[in-house]
Residue, then its C-alpha position, 0 to 999 in steps of 0.5 A: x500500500x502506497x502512502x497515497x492510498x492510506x490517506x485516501x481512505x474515508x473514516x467508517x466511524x468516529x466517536x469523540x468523548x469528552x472529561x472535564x477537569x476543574x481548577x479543583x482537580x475534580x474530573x467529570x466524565x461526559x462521556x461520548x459527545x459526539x458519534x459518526x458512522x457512515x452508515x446513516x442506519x447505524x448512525x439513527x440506531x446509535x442515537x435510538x439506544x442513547x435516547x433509551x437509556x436517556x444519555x442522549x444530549x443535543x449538541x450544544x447540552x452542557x449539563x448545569x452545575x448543582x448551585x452552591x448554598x447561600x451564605x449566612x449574609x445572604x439568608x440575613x439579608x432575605x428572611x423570607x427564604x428562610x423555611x418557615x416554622x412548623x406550628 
């Protein structure tokens, strides 16, 4: 095989997973961001199964980051998130 040959070649199928690693040293895997086959059948199962099982995210999905607890000055300064007492 030529070199002309080997970089003729077209992909049959790529797949791109993603890790973020936070300033903290933390990792969180997102897993598999992005798969390409180039049977368009294969491509339409693929997306079936992850729907299924419910980790299919439409491009561009960053899933939200848990909301830190409000500090002490915040809740004196709004009362009225305080719970209310059980009478």
């Amino acid at each position: 095989m030529s070199d002309n040959q080997l970089f003729e070649r077209q992909p049959q199928s790529m797949q791109l997973q993603a890790t973020i690693i936070r300033a903290d040293g933390t990792r969180e895997e997102l897993g598999t961001v992005a798969y390409w086959h180039r049977n368009p059948l294969i491509r339409l199962w693929h997306r079936w199964v992850r729907g299924v099982r419910g980790t299919f995210r439409p491009a561009g999905h960053i899933p939200p980051r848990p909301l830190p607890e409000p500090s002490a000055e915040f809740m004196r300064q709004h009362p009225e998130y305080l719970p209310k007492p059980k009478e």
